[in-house]
VEXMI-780331 format. One record per residue (C-alpha): residue number from 1; residue in three letters; x, y, z. Coordinates in pm, 1 decimal, m for minus. Example, Ala and Ser with C-alpha at 12.3 -4.5 7.8 and 13.67 -1.06 7.14 Angstrom:
REM residues 2
{atom 1, 'ALA', {1230.0, m450.0, 780.0}} {atom 2, 'SER', {1367.0, m106.0, 714.0}} 
This chain:
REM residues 381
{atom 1, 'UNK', {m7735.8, 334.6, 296.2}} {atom 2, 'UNK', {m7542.0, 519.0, 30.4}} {atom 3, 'UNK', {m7744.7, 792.6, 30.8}} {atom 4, 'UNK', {m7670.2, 868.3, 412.1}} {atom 5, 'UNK', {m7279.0, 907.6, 312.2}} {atom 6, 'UNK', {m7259.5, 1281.9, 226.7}} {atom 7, 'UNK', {m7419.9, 1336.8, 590.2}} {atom 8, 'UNK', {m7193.3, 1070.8, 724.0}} {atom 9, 'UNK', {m6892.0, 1208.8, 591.4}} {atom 10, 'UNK', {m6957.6, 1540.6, 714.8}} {atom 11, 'UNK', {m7045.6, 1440.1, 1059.6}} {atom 12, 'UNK', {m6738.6, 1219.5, 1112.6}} {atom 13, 'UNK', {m6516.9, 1399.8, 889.6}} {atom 14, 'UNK', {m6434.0, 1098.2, 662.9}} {atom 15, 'UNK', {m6299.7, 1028.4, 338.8}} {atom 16, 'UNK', {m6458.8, 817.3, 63.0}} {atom 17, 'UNK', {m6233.5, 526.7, 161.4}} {atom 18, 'UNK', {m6232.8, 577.7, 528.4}} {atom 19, 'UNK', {m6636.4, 540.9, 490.5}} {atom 20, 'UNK', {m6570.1, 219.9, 311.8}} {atom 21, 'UNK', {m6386.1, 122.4, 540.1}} {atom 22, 'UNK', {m6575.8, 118.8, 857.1}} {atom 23, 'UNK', {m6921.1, m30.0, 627.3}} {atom 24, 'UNK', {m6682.8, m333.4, 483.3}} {atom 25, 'UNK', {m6535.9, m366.1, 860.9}} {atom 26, 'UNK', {m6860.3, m400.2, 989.3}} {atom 27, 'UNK', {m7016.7, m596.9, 680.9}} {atom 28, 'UNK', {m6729.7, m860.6, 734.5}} {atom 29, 'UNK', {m6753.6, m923.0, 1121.9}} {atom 30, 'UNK', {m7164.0, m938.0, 1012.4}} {atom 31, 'UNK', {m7073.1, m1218.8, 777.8}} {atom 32, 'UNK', {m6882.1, m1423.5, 1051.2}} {atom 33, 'UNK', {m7189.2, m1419.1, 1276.9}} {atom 34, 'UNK', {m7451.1, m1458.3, 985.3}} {atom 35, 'UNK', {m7264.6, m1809.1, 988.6}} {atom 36, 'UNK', {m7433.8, m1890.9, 1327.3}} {atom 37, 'UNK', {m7703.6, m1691.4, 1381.7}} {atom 38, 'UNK', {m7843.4, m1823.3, 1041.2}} {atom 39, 'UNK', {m7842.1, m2196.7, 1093.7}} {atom 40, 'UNK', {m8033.2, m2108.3, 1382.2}} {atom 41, 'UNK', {m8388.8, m2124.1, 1151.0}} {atom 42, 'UNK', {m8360.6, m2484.0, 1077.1}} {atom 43, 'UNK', {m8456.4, m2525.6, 1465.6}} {atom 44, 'UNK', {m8663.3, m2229.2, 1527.3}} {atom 45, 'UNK', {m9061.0, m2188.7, 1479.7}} {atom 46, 'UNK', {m9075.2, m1928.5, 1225.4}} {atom 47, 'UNK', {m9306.9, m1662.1, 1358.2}} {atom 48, 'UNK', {m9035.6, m1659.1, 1660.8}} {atom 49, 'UNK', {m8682.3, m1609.8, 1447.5}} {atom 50, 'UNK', {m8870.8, m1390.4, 1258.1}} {atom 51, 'UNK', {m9000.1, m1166.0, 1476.1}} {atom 52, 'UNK', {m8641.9, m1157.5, 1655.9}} {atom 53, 'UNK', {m8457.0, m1092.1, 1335.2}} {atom 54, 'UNK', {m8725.3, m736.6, 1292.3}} {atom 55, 'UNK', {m8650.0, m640.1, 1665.0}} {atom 56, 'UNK', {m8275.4, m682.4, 1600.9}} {atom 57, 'UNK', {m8310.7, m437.3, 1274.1}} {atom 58, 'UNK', {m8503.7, m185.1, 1451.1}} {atom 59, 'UNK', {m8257.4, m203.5, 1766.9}} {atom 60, 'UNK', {m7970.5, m112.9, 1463.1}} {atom 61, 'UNK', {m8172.1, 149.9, 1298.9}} {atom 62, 'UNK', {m8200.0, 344.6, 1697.6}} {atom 63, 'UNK', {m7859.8, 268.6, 1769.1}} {atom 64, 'UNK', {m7751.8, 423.0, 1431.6}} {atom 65, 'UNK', {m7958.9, 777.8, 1488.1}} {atom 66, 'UNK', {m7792.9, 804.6, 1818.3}} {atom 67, 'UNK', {m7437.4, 691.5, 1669.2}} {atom 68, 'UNK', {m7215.6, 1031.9, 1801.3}} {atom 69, 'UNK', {m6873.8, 887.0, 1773.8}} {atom 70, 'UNK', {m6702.5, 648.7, 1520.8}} {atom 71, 'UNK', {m6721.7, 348.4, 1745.3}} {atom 72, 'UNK', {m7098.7, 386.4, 1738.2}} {atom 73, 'UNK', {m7080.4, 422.9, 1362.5}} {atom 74, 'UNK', {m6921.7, 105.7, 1341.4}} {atom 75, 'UNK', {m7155.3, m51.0, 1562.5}} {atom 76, 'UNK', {m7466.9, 28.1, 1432.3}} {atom 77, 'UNK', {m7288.6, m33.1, 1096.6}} {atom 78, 'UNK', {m7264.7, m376.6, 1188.4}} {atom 79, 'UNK', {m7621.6, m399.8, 1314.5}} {atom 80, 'UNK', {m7798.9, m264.7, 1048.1}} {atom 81, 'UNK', {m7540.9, m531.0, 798.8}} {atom 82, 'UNK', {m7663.9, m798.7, 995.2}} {atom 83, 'UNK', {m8029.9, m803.3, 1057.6}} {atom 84, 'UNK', {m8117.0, m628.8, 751.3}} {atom 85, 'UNK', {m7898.2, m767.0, 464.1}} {atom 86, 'UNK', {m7805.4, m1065.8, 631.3}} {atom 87, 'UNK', {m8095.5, m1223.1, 814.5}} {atom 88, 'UNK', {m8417.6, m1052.0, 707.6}} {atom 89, 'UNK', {m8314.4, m1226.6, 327.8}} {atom 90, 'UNK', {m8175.6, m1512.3, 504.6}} {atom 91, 'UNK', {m8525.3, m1557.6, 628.4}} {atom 92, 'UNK', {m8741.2, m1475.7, 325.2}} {atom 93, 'UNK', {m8542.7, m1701.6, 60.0}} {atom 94, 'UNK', {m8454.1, m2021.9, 302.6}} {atom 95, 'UNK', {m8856.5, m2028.2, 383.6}} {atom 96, 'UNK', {m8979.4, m2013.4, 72.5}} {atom 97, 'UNK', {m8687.8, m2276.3, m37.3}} {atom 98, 'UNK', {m8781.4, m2496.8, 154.8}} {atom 99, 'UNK', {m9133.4, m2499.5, 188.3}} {atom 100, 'UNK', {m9309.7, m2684.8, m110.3}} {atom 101, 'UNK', {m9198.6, m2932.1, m387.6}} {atom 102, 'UNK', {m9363.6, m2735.1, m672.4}} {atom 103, 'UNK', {m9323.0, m2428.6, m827.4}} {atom 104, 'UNK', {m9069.7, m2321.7, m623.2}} {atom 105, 'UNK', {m8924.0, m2117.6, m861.4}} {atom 106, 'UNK', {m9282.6, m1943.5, m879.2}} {atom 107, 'UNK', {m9280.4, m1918.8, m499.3}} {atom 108, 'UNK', {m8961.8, m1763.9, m534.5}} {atom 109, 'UNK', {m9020.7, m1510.1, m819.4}} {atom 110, 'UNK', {m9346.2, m1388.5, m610.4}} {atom 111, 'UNK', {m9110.2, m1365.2, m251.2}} {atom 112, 'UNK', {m8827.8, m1204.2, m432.1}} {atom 113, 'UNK', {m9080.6, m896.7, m549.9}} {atom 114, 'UNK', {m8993.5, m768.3, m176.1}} {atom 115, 'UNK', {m8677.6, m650.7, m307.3}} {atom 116, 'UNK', {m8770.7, m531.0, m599.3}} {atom 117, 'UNK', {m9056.3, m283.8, m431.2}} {atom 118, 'UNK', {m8798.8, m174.1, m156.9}} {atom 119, 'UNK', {m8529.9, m90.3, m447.8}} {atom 120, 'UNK', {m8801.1, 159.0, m660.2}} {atom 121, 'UNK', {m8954.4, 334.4, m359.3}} {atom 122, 'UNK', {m8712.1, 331.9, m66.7}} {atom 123, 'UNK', {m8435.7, 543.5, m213.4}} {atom 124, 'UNK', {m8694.2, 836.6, m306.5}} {atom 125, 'UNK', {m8828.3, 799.2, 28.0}} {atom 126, 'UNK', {m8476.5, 844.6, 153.2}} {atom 127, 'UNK', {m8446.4, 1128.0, m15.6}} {atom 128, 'UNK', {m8764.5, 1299.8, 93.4}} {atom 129, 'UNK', {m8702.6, 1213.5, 443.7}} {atom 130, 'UNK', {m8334.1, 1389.8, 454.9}} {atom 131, 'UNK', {m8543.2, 1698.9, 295.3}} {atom 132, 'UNK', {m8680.0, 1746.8, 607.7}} {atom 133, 'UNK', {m8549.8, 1538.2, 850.9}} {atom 134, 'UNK', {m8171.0, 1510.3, 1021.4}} {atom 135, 'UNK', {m8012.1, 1208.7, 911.9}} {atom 136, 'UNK', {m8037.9, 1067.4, 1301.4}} {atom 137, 'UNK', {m8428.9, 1150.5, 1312.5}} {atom 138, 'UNK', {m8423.1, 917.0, 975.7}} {atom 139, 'UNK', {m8324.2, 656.7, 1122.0}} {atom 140, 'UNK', {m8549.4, 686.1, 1435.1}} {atom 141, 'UNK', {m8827.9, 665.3, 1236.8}} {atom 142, 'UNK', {m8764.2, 342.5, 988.8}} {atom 143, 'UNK', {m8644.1, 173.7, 1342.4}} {atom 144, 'UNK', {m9028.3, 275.6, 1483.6}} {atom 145, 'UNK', {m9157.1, 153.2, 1165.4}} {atom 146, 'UNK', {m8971.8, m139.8, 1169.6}} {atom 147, 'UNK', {m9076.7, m216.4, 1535.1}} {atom 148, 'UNK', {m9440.7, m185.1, 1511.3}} {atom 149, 'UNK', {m9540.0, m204.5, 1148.9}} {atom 150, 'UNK', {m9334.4, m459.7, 989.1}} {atom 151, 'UNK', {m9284.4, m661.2, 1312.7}} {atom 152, 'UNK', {m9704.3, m685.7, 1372.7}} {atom 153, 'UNK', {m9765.5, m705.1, 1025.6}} {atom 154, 'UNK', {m9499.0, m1030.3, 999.4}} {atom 155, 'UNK', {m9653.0, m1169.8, 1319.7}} {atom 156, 'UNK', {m10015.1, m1124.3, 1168.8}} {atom 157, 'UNK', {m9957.0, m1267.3, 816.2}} {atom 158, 'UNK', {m9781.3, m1558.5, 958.8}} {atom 159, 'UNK', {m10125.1, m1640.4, 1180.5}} {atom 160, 'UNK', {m10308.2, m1593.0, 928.1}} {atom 161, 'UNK', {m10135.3, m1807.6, 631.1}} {atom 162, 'UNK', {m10053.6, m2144.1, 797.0}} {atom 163, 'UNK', {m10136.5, m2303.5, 1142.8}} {atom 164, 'UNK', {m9769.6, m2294.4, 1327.7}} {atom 165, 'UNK', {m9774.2, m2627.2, 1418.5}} {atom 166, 'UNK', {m9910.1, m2765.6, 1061.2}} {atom 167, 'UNK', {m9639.9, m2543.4, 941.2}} {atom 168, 'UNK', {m9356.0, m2719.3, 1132.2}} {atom 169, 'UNK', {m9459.8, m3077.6, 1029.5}} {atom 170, 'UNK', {m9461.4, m2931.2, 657.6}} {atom 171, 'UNK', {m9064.1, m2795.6, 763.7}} {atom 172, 'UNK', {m8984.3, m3147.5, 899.7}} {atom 173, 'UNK', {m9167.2, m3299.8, 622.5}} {atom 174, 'UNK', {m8981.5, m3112.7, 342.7}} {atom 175, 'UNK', {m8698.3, m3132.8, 524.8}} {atom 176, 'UNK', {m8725.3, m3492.5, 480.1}} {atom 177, 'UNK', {m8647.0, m3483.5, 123.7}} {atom 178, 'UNK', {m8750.3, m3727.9, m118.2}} {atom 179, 'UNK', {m8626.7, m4141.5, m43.3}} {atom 180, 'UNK', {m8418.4, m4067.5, m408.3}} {atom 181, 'UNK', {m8224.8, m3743.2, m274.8}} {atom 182, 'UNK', {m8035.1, m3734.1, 43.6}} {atom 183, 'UNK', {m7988.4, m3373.0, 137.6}} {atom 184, 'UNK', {m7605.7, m3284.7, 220.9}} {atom 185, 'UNK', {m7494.2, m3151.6, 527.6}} {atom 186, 'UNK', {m7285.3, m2846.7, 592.6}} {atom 187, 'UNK', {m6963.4, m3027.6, 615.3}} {atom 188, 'UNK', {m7028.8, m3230.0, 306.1}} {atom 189, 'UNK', {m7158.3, m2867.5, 133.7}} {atom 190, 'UNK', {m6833.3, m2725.6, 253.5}} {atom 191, 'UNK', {m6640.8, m3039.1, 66.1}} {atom 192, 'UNK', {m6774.6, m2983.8, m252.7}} {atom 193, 'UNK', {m6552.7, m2856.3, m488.7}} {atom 194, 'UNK', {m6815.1, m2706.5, m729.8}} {atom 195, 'UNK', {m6892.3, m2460.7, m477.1}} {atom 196, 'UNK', {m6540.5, m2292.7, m513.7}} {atom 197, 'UNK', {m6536.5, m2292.4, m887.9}} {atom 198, 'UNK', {m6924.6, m2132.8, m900.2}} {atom 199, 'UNK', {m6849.8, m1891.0, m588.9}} {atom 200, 'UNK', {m6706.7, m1598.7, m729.9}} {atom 201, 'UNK', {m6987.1, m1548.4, m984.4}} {atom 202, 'UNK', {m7273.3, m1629.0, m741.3}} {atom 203, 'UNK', {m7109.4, m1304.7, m528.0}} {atom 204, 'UNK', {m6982.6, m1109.9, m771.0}} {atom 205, 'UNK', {m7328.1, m894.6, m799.6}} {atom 206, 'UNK', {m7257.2, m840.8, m447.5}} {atom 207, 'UNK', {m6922.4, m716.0, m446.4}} {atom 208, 'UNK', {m6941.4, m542.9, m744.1}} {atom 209, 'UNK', {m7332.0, m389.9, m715.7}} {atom 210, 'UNK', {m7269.5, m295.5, m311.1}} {atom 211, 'UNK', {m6937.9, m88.8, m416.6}} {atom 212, 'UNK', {m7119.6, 88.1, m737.8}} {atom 213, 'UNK', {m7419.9, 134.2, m489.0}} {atom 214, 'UNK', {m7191.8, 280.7, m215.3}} {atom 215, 'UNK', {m7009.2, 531.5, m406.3}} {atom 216, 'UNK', {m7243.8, 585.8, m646.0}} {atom 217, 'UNK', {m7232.5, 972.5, m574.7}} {atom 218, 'UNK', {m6913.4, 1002.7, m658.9}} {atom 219, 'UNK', {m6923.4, 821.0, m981.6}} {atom 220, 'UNK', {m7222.5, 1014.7, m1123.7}} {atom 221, 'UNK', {m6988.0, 1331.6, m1089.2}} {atom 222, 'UNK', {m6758.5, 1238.5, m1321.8}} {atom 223, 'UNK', {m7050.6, 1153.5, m1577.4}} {atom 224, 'UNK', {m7276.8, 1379.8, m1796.3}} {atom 225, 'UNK', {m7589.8, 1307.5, m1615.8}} {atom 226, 'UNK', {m7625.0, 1403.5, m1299.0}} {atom 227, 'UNK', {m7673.9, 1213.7, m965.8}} {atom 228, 'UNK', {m8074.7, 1289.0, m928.3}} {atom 229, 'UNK', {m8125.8, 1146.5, m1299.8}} {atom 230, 'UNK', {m7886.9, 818.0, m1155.7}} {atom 231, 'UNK', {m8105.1, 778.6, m867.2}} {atom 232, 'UNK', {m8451.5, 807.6, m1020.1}} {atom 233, 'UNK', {m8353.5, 533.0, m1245.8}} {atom 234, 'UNK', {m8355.9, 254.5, m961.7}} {atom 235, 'UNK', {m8738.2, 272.5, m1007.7}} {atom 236, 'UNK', {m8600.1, 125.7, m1400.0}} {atom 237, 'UNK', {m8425.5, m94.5, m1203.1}} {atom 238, 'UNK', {m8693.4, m216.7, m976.7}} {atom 239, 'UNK', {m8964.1, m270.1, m1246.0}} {atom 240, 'UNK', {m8739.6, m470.6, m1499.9}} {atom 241, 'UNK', {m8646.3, m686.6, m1123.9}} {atom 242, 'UNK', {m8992.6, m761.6, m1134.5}} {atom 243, 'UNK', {m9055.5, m868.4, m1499.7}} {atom 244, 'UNK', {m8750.2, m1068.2, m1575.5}} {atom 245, 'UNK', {m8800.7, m1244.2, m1153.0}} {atom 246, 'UNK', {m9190.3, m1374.0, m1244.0}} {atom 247, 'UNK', {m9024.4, m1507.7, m1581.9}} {atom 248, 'UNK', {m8705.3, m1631.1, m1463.1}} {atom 249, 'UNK', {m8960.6, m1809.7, m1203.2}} {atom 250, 'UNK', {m9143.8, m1985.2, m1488.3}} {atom 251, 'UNK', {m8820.2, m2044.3, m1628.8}} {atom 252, 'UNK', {m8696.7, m2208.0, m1365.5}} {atom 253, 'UNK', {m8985.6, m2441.5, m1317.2}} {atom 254, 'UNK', {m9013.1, m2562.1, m1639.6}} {atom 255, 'UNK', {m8570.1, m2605.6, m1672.1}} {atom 256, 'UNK', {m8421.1, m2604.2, m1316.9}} {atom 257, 'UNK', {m8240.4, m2342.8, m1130.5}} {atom 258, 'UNK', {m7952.6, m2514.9, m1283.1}} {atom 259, 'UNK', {m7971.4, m2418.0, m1540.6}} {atom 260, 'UNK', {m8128.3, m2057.2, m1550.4}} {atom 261, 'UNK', {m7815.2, m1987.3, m1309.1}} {atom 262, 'UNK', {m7573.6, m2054.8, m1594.3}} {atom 263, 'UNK', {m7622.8, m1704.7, m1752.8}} {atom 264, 'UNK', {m7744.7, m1462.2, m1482.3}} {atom 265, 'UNK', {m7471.2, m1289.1, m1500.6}} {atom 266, 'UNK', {m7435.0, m1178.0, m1795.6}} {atom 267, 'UNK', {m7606.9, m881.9, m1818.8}} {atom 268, 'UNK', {m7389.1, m767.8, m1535.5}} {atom 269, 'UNK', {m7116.6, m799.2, m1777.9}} {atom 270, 'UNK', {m7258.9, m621.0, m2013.0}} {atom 271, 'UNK', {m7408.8, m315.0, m1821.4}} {atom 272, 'UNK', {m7100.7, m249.1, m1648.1}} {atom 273, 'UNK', {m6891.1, m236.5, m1970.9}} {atom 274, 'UNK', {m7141.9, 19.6, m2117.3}} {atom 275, 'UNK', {m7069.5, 214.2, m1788.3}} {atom 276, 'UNK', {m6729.9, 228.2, m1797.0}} {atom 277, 'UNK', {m6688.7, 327.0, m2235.5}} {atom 278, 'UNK', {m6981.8, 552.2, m2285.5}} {atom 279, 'UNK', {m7137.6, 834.3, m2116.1}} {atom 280, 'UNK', {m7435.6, 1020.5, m2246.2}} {atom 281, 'UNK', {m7764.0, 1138.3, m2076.4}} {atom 282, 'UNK', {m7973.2, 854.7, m2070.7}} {atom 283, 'UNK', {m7685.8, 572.6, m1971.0}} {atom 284, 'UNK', {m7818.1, 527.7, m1635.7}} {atom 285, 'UNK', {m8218.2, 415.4, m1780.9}} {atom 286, 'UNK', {m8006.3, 191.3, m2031.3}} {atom 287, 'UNK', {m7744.0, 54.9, m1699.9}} {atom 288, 'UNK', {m8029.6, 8.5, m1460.6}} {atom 289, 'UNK', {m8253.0, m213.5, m1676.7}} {atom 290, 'UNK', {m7984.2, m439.5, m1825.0}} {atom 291, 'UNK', {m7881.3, m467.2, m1432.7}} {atom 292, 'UNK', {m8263.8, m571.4, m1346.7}} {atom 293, 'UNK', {m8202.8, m873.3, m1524.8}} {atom 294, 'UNK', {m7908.8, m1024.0, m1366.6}} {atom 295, 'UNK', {m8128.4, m911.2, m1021.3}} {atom 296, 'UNK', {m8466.8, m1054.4, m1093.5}} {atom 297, 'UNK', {m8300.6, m1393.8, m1239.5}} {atom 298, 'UNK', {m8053.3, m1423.1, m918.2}} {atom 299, 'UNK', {m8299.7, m1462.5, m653.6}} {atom 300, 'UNK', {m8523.6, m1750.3, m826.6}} {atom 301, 'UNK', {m8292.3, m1929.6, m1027.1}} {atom 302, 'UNK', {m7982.1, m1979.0, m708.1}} {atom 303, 'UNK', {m8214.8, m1977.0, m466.2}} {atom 304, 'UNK', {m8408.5, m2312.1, m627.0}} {atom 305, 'UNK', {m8037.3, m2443.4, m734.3}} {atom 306, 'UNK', {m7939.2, m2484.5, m385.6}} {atom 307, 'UNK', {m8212.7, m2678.6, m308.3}} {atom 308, 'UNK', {m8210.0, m2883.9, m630.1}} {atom 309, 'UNK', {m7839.8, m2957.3, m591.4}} {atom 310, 'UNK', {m7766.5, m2973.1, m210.1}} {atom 311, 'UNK', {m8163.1, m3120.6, m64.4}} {atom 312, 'UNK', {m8386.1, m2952.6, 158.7}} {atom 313, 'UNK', {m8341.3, m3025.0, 501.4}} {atom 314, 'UNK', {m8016.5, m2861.7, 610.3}} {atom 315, 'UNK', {m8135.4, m2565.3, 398.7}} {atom 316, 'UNK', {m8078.9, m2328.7, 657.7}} {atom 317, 'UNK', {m7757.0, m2409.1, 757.2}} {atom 318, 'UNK', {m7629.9, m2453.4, 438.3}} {atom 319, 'UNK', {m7763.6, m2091.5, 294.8}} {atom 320, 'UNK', {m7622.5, m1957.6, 598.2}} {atom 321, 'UNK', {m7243.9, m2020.9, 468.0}} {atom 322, 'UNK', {m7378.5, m1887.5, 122.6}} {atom 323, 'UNK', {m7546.7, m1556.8, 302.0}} {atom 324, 'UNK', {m7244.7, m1521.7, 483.7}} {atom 325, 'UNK', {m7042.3, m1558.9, 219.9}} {atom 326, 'UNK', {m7261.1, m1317.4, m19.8}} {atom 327, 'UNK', {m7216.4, m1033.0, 315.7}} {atom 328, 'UNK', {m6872.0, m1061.8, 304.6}} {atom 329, 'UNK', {m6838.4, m990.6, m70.3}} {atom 330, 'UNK', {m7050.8, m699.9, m19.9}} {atom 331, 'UNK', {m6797.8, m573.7, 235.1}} {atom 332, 'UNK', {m6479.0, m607.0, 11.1}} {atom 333, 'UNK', {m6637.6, m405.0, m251.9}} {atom 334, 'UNK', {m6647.3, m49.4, m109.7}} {atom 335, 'UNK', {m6342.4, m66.4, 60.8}} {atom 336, 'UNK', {m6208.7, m155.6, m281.2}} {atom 337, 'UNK', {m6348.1, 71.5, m492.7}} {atom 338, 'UNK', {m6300.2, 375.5, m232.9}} {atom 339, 'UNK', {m5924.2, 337.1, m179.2}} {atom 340, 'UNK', {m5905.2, 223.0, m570.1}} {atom 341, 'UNK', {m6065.9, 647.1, m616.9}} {atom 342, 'UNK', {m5841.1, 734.5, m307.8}} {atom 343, 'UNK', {m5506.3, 616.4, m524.9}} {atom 344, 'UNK', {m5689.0, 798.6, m835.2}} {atom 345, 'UNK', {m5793.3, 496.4, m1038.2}} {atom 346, 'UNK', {m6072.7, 680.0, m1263.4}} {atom 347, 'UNK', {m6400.4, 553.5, m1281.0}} {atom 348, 'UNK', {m6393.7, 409.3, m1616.3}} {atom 349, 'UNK', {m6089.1, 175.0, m1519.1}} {atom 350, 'UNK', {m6219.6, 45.4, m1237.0}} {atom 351, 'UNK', {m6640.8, m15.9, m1417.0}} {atom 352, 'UNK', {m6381.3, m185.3, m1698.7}} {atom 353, 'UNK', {m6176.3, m378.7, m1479.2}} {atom 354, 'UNK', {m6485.4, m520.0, m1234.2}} {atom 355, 'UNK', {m6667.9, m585.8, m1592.1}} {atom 356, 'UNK', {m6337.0, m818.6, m1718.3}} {atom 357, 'UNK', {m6388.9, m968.4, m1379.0}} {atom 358, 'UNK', {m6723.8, m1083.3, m1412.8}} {atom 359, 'UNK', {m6672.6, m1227.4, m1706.3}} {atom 360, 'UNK', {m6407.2, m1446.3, m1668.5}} {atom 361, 'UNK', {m6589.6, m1599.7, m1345.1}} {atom 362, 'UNK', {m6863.3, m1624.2, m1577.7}} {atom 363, 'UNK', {m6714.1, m1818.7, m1780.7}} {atom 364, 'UNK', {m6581.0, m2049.0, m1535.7}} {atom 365, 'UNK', {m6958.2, m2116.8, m1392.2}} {atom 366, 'UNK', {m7088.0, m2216.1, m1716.6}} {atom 367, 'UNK', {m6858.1, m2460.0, m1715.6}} {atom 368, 'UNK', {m6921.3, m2626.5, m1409.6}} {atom 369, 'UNK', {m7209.4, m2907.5, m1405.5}} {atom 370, 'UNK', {m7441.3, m2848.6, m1130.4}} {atom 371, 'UNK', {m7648.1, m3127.7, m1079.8}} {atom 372, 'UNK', {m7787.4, m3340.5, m744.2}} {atom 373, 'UNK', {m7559.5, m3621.4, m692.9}} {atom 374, 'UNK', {m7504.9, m3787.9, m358.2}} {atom 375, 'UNK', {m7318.0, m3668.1, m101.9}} {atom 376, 'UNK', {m6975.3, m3863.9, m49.7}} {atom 377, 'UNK', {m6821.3, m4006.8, 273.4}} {atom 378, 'UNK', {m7120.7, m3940.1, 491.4}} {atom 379, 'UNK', {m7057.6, m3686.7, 819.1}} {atom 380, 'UNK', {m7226.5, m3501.4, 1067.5}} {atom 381, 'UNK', {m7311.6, m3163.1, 973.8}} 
């Protein structure tokens, strides 16, 4: 999306913040819906939410190329936050959650590669596209793509993998837990207190990544290397996503996604701080991989934690508040960072400052002790 700024700037004559602005608008009223729309797979078949979630994406990518006015922008905005972001990972990671008492962290490593792909070849074909293409037709042609590849494709490989009413016993029976674990409910999630004291470092990669991500552009200009170099290194990026998510998979297996969770974010810490102090050519290879770390780690190791800590069967509704929750960080972060530039914080005070950040909630995370236990005063969800 960031790469689509410098058009959308010019078309709408906006500023970095006012940009910011109307994505984190959008991204938050997303977030509030997410919280709905989301429980909605715990009831369901698959191969329908699925297939609904794809037409709703491809709807936002046609909306978006014939956005003319900033009402529209918002809009599609909005769209494209929801059904891509929101629900199309909503759906990947709460299936493969659920689905399965073994190797789940395997399951999830192997899932979580979508990202990883999408990260190393989707901003170069971004690129190539706005070589040649208006930034409306772009978006025309991922929402055609999106209508009649990915949505047959999904249809077909559901078919094909699983008989859709063997696969809904296997929901009801995993949602069923185990007769030693009583999965919470969304109210009791809601009353945990660990949640609060873990939150801000489960979404801190989303607050902090989407507003680096977002105004990435800018940033690169006040570095040595130059915002081509930046870009190319998300392929970096991508393939350390995929190493460190098939071991982080094993990892979690063989310790819990308890416990791999602890120190995800640490690398975030770290890459951010070498942002903000140094700047020399090859920064951004060093920055992306340390950042594929805390990436390919994040999906497997929360992902099987919720599970672990919270039971299977309200899965859905319970990731929903976590998704939601994970959109809405997403949408504080540009409008931060781009009125932070507007007020002329530099660049290294604010990679410093979001670095600090991290680590303190860090810090706080490690030394809460997530573990199943049962849920207290028993209510409806």
């Amino acid at each position: 999306m960031s790469l689509f700024n410098s058009s959308l700037k010019s078309t709408f004559s906006l500023s970095d913040g006012d940009i910011g602005m109307f994505y984190s608008g959008a991204t938050l009223c997303s977030a509030l819906v997410l919280v709905f729309l989301g429980s909605l797979i715990d009831r369901f078949q698959l191969r329908l939410y699925s297939s609904l979630v794809i037409a709703g994406l491809a709807i936002a990518c046609f909306w978006m190329s014939m956005a003319s006015t900033l009402w529209m922008l918002a809009i599609g905005y909005f769209l494209l936050r929801l059904f891509g972001q929101g629900l199309s990972s909503h759906v990947a990671t709460t299936t493969v959650s659920r689905l399965g008492r073994t190797n789940i962290g395997k399951s999830l490593s192997v899932s979580g590669l979508g990202f990883s792909a999408g990260e190393a070849t989707l901003p170069l074909l971004v690129v190539f596209l706005l070589g040649i293409l208006s930034w409306n037709q772009v978006f025309a042609v991922v929402g055609l793509v999106e209508l009649v590849l990915v949505l047959g494709l999904a249809n077909l490989l559901i078919q094909r993998s699983w008989n859709l009413t063997q696969a809904d016993t296997l929901h009801r029976g995993a949602a069923a837990g185990t007769p030693s674990q009583v999965s919470w409910t969304r109210a009791q999630f809601l009353r945990d207190w660990r949640i609060y004291a873990i939150g801000p470092s489960l979404f801190a990669p989303a607050l902090f990544g989407t507003a680096l991500m977002f105004h990435q552009e800018s940033m690169t200009q006040t570095k040595v290397f130059s915002f081509q170099f930046w870009s190319g290194n998300l392929t970096v990026y991508a393939l350390v996503s995929i190493v460190s998510s098939l071991a982080a998979g094993e990892l979690v297996d063989r310790l819990s996604g308890c416990v791999v969770m602890k120190v995800f974010l640490l690398p975030y810490v770290v890459a951010y701080t070498l942002l903000g102090v140094l700047d020399f050519p090859m920064l951004p290879t060093i920055f992306f991989a340390i950042l594929g770390l805390t990436n390919g780690i994040y999906v497997p190791a929360v992902s099987a934690m919720w599970r672990e800590v919270y039971g299977p069967q309200n899965l859905g509704s319970i990731r929903s508040i976590v998704h939601a929750t994970m959109v809405f960080s997403s949408a504080i972060g540009p409008t931060l960072y781009g009125r932070a530039l507007d007020w002329g914080v530099s660049w290294n005070q604010i990679l410093i400052l979001s670095a600090m950040v991290m680590f303190v909630v860090s810090c706080v995370m490690m030394s809460v002790k997530m573990q199943y236990q049962p849920p207290k005063n028993p209510i409806s969800a």
